[in-house]
N, CA, C and O atoms as a GROMACS GRO file, in nm:
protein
  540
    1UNK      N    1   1.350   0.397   2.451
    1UNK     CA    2   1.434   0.379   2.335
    1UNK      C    3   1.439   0.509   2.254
    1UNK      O    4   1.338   0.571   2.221
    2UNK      N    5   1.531   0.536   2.233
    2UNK     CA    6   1.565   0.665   2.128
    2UNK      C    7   1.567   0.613   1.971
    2UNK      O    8   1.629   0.530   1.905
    3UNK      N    9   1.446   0.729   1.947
    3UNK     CA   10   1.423   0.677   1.778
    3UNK      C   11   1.536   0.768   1.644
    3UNK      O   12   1.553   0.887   1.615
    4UNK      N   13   1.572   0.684   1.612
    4UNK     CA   14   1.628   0.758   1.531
    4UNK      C   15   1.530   0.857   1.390
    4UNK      O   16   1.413   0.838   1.356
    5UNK      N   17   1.650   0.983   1.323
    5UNK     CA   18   1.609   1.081   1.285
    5UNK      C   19   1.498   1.022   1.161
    5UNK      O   20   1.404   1.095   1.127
    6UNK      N   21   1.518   0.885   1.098
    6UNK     CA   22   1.449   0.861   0.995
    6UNK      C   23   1.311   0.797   1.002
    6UNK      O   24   1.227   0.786   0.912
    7UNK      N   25   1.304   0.745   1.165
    7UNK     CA   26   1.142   0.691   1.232
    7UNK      C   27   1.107   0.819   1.299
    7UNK      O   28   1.005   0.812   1.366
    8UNK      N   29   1.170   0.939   1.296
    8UNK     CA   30   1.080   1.046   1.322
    8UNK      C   31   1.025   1.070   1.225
    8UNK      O   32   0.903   1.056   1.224
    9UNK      N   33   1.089   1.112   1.114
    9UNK     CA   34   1.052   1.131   0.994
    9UNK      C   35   0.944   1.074   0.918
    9UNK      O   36   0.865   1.152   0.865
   10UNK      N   37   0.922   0.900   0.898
   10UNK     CA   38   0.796   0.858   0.925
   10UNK      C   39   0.664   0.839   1.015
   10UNK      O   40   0.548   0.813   0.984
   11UNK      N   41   0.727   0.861   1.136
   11UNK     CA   42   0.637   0.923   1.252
   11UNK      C   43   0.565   1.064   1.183
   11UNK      O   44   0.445   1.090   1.192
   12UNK      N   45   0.653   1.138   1.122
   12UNK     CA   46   0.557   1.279   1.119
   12UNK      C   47   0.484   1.276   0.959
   12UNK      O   48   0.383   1.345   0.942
   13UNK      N   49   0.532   1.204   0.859
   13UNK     CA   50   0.466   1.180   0.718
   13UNK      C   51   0.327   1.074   0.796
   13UNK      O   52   0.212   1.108   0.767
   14UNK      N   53   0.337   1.006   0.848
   14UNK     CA   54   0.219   0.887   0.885
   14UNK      C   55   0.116   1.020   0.967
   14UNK      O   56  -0.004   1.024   0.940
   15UNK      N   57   0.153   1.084   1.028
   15UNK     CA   58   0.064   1.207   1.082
   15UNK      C   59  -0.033   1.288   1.002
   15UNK      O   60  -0.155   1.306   1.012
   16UNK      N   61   0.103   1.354   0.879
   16UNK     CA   62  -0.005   1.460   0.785
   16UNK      C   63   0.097   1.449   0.711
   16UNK      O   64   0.212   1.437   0.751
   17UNK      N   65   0.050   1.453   0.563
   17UNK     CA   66   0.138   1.464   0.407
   17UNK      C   67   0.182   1.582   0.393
   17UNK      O   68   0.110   1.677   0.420
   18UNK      N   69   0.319   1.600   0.347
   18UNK     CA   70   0.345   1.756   0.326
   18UNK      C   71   0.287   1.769   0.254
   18UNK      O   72   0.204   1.681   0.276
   19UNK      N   73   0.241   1.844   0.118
   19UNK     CA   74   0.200   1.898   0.013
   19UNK      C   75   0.250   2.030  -0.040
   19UNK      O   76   0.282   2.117   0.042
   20UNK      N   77   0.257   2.048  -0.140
   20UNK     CA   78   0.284   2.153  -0.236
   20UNK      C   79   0.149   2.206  -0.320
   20UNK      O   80   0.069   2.135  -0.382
   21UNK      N   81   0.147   2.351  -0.306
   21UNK     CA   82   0.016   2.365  -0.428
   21UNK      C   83   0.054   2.371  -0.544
   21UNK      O   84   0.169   2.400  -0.576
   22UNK      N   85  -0.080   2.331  -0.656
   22UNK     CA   86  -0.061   2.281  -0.797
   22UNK      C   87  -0.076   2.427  -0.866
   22UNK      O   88  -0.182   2.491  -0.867
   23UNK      N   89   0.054   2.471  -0.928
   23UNK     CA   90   0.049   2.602  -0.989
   23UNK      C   91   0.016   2.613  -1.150
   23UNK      O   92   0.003   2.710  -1.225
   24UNK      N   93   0.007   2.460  -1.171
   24UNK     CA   94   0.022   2.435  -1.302
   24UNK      C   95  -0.078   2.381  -1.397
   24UNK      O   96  -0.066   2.338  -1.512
   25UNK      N   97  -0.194   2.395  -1.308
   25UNK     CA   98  -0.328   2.330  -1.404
   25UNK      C   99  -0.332   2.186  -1.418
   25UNK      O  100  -0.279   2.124  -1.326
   26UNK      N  101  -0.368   2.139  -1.484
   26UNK     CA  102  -0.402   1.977  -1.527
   26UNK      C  103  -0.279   1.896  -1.567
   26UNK      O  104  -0.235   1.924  -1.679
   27UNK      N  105  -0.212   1.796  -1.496
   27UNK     CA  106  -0.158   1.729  -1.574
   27UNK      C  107  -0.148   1.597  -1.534
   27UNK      O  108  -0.242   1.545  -1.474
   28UNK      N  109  -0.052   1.539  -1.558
   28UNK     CA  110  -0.031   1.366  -1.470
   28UNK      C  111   0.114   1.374  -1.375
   28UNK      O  112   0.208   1.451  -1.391
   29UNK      N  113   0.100   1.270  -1.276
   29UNK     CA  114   0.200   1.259  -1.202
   29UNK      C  115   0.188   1.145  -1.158
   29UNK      O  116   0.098   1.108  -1.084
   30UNK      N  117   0.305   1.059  -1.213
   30UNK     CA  118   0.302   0.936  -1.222
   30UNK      C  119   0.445   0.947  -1.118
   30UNK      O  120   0.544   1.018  -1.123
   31UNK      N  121   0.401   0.841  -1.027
   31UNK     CA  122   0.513   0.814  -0.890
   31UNK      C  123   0.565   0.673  -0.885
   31UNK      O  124   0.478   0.627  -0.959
   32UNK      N  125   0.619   0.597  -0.863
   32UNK     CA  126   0.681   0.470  -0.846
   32UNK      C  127   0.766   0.431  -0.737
   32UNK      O  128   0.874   0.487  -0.722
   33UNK      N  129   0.711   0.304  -0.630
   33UNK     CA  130   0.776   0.323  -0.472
   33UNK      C  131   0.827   0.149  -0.501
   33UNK      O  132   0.760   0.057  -0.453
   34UNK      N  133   0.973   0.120  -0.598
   34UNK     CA  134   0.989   0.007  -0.567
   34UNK      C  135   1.032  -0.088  -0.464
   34UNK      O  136   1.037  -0.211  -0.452
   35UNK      N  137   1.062   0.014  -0.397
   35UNK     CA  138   1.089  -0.056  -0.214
   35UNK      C  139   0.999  -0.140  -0.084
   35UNK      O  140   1.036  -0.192   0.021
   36UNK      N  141   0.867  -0.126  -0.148
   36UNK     CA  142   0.769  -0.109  -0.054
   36UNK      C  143   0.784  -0.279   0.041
   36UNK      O  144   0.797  -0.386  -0.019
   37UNK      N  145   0.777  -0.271   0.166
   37UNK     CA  146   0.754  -0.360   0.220
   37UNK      C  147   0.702  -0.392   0.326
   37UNK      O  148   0.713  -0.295   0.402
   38UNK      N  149   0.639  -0.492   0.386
   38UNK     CA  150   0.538  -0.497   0.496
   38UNK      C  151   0.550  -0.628   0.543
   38UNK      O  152   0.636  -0.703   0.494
   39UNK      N  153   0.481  -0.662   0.624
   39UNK     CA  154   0.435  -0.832   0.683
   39UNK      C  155   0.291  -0.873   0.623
   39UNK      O  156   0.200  -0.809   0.570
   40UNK      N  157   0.310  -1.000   0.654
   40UNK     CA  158   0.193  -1.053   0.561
   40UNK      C  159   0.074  -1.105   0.711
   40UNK      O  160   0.105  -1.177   0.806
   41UNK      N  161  -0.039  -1.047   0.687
   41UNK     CA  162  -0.133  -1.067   0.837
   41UNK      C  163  -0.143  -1.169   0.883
   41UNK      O  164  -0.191  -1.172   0.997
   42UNK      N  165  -0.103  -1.301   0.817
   42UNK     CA  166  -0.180  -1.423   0.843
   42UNK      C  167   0.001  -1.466   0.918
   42UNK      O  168   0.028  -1.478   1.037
   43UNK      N  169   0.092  -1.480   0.803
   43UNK     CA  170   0.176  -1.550   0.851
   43UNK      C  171   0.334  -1.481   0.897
   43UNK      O  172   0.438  -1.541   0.922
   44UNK      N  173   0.305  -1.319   0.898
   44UNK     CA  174   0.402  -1.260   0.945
   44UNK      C  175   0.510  -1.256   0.840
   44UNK      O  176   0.601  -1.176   0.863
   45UNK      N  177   0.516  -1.334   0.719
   45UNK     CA  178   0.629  -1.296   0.640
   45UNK      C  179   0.663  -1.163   0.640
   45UNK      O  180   0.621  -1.075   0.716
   46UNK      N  181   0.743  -1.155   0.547
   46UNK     CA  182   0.794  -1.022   0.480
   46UNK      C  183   0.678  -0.976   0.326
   46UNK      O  184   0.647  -1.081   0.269
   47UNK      N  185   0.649  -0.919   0.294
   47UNK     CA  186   0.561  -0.884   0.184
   47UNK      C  187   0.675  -0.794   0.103
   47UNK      O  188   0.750  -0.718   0.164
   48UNK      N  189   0.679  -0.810  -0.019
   48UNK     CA  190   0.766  -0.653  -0.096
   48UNK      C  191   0.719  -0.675  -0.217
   48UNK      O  192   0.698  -0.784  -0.270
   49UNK      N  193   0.692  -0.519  -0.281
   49UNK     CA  194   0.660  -0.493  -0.395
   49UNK      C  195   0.674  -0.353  -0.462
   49UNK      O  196   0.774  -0.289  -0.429
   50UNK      N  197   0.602  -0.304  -0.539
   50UNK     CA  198   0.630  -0.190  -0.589
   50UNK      C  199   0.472  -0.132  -0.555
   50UNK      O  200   0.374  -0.207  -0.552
   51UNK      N  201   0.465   0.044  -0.525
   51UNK     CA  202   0.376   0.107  -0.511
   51UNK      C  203   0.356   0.215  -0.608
   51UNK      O  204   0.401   0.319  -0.562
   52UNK      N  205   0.284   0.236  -0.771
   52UNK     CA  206   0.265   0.272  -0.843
   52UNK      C  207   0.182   0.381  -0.824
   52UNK      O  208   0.086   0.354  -0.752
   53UNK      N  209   0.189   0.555  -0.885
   53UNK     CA  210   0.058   0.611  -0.831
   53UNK      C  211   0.040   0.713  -0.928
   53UNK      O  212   0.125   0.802  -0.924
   54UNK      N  213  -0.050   0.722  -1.016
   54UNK     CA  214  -0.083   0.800  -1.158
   54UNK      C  215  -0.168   0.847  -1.127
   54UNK      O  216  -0.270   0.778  -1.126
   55UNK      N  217  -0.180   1.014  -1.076
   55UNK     CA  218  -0.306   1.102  -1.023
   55UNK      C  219  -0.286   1.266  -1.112
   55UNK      O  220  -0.195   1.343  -1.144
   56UNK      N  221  -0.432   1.253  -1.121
   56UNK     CA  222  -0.405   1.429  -1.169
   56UNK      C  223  -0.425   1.556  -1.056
   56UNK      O  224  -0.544   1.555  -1.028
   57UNK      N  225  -0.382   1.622  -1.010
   57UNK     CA  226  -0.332   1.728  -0.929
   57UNK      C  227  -0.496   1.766  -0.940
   57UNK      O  228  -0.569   1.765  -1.039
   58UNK      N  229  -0.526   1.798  -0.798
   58UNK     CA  230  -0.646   1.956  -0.751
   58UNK      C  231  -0.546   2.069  -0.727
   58UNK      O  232  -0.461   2.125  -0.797
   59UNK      N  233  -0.589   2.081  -0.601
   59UNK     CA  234  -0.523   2.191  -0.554
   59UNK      C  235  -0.373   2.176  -0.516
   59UNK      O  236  -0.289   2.265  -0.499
   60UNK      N  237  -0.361   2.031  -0.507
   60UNK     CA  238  -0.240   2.013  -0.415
   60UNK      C  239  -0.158   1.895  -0.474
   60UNK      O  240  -0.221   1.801  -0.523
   61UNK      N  241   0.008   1.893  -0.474
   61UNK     CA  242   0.062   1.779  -0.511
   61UNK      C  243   0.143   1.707  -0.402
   61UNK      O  244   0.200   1.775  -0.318
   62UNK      N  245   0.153   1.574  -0.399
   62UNK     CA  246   0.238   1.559  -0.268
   62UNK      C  247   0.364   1.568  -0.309
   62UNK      O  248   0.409   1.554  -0.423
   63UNK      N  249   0.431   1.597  -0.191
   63UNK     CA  250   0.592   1.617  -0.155
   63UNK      C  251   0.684   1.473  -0.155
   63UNK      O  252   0.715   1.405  -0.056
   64UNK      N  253   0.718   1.450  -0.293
   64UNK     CA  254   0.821   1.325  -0.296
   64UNK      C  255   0.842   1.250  -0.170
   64UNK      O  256   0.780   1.147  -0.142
   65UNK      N  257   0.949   1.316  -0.078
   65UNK     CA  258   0.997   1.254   0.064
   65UNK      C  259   0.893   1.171   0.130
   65UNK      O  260   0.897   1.052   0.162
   66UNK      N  261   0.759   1.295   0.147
   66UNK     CA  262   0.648   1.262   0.221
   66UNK      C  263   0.592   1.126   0.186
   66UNK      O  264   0.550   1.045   0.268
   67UNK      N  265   0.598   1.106  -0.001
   67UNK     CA  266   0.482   0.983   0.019
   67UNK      C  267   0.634   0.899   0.018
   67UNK      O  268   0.620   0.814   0.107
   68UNK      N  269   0.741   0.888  -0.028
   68UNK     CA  270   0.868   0.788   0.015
   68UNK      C  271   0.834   0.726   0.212
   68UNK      O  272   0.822   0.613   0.259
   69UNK      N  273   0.830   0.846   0.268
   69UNK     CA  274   0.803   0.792   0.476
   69UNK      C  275   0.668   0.732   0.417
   69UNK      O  276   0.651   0.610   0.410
   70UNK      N  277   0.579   0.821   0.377
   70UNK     CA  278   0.469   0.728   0.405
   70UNK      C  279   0.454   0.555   0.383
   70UNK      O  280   0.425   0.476   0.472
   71UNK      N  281   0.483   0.517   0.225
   71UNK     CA  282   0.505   0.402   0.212
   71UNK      C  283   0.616   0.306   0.289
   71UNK      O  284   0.606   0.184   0.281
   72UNK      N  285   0.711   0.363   0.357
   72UNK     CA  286   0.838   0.298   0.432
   72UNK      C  287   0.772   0.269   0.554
   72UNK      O  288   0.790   0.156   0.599
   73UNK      N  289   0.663   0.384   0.646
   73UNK     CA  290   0.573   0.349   0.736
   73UNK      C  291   0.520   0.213   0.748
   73UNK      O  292   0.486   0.173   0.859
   74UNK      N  293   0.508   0.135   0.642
   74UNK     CA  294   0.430   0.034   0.666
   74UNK      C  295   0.527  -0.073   0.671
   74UNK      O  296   0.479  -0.186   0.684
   75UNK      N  297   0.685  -0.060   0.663
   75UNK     CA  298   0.772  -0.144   0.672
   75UNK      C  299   0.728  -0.270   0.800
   75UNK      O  300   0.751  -0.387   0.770
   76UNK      N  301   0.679  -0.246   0.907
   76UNK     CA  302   0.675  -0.321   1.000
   76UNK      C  303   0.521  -0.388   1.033
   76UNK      O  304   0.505  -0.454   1.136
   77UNK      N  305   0.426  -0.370   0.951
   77UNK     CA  306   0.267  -0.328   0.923
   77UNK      C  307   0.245  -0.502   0.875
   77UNK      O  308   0.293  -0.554   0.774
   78UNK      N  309   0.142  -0.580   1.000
   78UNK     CA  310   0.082  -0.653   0.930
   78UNK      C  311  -0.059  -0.580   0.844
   78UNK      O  312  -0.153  -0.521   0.897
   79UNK      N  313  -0.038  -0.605   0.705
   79UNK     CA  314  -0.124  -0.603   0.624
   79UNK      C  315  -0.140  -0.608   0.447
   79UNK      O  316  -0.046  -0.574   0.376
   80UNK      N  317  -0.261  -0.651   0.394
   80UNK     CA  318  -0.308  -0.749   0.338
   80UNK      C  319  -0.218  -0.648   0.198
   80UNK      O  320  -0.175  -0.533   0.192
   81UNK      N  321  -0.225  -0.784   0.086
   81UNK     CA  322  -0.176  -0.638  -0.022
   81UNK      C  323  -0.309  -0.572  -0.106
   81UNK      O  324  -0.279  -0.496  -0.198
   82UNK      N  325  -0.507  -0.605  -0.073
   82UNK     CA  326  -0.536  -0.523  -0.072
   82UNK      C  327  -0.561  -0.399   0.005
   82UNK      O  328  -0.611  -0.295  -0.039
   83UNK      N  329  -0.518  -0.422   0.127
   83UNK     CA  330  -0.565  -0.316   0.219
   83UNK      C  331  -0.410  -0.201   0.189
   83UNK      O  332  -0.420  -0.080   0.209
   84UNK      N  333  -0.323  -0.242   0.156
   84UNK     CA  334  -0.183  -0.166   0.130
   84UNK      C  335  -0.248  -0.080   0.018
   84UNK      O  336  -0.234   0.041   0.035
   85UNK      N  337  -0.308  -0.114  -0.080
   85UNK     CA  338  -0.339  -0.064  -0.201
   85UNK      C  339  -0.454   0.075  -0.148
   85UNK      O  340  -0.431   0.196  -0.152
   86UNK      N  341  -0.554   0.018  -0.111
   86UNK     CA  342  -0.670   0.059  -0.080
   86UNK      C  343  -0.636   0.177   0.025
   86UNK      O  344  -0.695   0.285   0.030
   87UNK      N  345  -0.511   0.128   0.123
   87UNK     CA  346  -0.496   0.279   0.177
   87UNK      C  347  -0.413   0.394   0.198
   87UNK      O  348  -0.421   0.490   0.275
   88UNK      N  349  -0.317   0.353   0.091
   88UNK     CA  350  -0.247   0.472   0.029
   88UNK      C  351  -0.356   0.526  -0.097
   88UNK      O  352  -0.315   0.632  -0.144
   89UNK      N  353  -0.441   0.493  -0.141
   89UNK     CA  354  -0.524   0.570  -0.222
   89UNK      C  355  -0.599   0.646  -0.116
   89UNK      O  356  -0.616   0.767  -0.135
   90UNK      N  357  -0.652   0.584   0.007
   90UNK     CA  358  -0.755   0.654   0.076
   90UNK      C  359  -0.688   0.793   0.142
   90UNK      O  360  -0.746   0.899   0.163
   91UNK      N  361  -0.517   0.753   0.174
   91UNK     CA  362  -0.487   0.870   0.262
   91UNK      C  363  -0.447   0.948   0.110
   91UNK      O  364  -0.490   1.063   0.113
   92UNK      N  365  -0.395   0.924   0.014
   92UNK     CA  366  -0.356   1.062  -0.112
   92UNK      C  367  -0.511   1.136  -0.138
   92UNK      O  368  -0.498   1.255  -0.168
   93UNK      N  369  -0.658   1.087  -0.133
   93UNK     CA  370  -0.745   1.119  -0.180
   93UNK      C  371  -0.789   1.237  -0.071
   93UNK      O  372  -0.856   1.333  -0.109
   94UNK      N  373  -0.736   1.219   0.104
   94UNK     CA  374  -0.825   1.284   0.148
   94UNK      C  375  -0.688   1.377   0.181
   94UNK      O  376  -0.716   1.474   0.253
   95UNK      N  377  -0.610   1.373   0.162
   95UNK     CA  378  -0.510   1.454   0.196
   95UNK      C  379  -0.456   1.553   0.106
   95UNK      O  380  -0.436   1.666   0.149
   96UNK      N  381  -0.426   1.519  -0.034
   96UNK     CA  382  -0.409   1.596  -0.178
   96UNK      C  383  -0.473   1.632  -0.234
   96UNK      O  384  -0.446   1.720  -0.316
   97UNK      N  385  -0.652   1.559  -0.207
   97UNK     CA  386  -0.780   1.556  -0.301
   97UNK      C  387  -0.740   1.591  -0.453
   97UNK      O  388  -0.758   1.704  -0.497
   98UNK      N  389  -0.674   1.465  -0.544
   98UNK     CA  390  -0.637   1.464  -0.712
   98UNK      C  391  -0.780   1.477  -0.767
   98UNK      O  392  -0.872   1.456  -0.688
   99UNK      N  393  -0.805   1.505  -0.874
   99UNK     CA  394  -0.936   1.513  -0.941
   99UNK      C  395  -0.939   1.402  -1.006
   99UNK      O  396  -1.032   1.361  -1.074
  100UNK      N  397  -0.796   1.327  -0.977
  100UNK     CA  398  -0.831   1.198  -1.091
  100UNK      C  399  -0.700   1.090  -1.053
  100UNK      O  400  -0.589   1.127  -1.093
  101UNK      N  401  -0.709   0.953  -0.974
  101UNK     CA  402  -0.624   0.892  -0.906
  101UNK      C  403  -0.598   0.709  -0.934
  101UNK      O  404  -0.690   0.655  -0.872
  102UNK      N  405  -0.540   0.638  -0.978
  102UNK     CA  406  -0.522   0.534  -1.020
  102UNK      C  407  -0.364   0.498  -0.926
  102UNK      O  408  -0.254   0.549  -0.950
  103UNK      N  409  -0.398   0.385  -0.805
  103UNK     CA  410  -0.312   0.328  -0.725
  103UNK      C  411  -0.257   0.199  -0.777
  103UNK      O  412  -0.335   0.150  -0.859
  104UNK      N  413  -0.171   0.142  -0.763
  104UNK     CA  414  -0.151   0.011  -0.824
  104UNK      C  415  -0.031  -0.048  -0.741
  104UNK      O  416   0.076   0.012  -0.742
  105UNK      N  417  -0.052  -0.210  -0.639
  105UNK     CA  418   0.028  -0.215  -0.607
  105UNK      C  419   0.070  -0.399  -0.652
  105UNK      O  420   0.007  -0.504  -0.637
  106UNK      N  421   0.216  -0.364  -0.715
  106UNK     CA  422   0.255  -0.470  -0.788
  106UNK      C  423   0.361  -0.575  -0.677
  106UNK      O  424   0.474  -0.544  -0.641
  107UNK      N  425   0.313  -0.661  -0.652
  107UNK     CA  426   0.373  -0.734  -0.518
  107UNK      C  427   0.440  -0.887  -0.610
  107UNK      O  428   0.421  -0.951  -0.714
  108UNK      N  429   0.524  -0.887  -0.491
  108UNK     CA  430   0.637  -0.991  -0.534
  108UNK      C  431   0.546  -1.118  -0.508
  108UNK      O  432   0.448  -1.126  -0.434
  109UNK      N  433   0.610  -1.226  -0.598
  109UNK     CA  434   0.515  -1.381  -0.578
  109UNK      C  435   0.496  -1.400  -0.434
  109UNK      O  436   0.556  -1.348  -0.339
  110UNK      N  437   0.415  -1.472  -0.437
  110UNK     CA  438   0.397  -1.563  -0.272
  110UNK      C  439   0.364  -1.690  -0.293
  110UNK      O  440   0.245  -1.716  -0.276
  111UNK      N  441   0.417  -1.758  -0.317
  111UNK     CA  442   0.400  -1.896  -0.317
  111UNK      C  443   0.349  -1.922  -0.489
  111UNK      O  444   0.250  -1.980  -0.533
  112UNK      N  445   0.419  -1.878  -0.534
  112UNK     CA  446   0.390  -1.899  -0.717
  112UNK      C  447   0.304  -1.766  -0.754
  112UNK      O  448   0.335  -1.693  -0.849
  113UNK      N  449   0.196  -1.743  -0.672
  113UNK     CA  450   0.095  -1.648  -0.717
  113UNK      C  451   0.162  -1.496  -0.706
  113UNK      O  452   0.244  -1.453  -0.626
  114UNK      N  453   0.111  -1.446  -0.792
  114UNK     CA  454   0.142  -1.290  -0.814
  114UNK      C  455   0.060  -1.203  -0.798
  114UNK      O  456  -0.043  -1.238  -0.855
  115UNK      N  457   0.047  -1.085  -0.742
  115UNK     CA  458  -0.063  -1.029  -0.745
  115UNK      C  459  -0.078  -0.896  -0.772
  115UNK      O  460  -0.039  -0.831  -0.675
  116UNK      N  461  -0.133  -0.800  -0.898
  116UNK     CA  462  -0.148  -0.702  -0.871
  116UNK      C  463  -0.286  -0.601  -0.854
  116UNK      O  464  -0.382  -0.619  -0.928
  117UNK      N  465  -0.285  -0.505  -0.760
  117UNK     CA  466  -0.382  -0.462  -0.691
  117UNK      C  467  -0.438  -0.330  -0.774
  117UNK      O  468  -0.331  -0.273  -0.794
  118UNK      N  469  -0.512  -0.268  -0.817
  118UNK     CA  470  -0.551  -0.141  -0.860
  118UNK      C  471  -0.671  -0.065  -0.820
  118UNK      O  472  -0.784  -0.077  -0.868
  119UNK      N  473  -0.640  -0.001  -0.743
  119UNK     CA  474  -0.714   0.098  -0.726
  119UNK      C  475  -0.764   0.226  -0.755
  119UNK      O  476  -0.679   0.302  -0.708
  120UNK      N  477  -0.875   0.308  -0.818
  120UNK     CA  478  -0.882   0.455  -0.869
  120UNK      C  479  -0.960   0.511  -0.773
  120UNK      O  480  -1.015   0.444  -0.686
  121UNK      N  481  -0.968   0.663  -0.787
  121UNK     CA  482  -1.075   0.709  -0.699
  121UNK      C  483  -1.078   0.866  -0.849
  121UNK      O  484  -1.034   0.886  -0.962
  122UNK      N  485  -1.172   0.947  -0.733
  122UNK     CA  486  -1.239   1.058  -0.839
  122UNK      C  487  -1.258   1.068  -0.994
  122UNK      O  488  -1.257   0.969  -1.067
  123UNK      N  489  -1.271   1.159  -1.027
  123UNK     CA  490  -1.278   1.127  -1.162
  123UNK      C  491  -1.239   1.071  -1.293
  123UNK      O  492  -1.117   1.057  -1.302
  124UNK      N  493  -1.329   1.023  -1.430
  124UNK     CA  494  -1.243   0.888  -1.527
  124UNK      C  495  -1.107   0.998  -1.549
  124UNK      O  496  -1.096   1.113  -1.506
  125UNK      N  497  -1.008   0.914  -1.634
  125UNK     CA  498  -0.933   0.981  -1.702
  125UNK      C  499  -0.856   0.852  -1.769
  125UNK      O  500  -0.863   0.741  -1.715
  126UNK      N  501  -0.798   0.869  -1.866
  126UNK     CA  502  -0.713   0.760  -1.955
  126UNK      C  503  -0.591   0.751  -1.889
  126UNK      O  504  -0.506   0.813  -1.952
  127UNK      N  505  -0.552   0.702  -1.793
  127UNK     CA  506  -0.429   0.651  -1.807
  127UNK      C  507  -0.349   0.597  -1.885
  127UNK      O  508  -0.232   0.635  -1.886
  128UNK      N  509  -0.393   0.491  -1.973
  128UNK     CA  510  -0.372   0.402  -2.082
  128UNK      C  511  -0.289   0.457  -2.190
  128UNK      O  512  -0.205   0.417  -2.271
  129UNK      N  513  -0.350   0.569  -2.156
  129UNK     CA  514  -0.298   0.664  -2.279
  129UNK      C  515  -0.156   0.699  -2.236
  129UNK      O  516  -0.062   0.657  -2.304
  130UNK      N  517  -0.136   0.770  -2.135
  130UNK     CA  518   0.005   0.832  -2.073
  130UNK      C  519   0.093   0.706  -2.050
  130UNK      O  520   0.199   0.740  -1.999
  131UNK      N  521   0.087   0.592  -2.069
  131UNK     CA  522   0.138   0.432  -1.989
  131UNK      C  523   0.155   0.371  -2.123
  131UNK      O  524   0.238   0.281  -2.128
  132UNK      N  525   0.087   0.404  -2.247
  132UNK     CA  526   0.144   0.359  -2.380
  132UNK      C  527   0.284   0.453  -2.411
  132UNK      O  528   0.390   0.411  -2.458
  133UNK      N  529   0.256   0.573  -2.376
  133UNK     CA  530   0.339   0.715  -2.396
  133UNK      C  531   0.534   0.681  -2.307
  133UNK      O  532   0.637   0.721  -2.360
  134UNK      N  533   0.531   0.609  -2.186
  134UNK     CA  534   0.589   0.577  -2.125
  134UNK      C  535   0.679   0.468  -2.111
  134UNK      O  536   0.778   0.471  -2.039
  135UNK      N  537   0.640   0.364  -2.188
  135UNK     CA  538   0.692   0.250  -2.119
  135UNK      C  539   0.790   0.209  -2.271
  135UNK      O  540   0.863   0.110  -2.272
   0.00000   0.00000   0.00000
């Protein structure tokens, strides 16, 4: 079967994250993936929600497109909506290494229940603060 140009494209983001280096010192970068969708492990549904991602830059920032394939990657993906959460933080942490990372994934009802997921990694920082500033 011949894949088309846009499952290459997640073929090669699911490989390695582009990245950009951080020229700019400390700040926030708040991302938002309201498309996100997957299968559900147990019963094969459809899963969809939003993929939230408020990190402060090390050395490196990711490349828009890149984390867009990455999260579209899981379009066909049985899995859980904590393990969705848990491993787009694990691949931004070892791939961008942020000094400071807060994941959040806000998923559509399933049967009345709602669920949202949050995950941080490296060091504290206030989000709270930038998310009063925002909304």
């Amino acid at each position: 079967m011949i894949q088309k140009y846009g499952d290459l494209a997640i073929q090669q983001a699911k490989e390695q994250l582009e990245r950009w280096p951080n020229t700019h010192g400390e700040f926030l970068i708040h991302l938002e993936h309201p498309e996100f969708s997957a299968l559900c492990p147990r019963s094969g549904y459809p899963d969809s929600g939003t993929i939230i991602v408020d990190y402060v830059p090390g050395e490196w920032v990711v490349e828009l497109k890149a984390f867009k394939l990455l999260i579209n990657g899981l379009r066909d993906q049985r899995i859980s909506h904590e393990n969705v959460t848990n491993w787009v933080a694990d691949r931004l942490q070892a791939e961008i290494e942020p000094r400071s990372m807060r994941v959040i994934g806000d998923f559509m009802r399933r049967g009345g229940v709602k669920t949202v997921i949050t995950v941080t990694r490296g060091l504290p920082y206030s989000f709270a603060e930038y998310k009063a500033t925002t909304l």
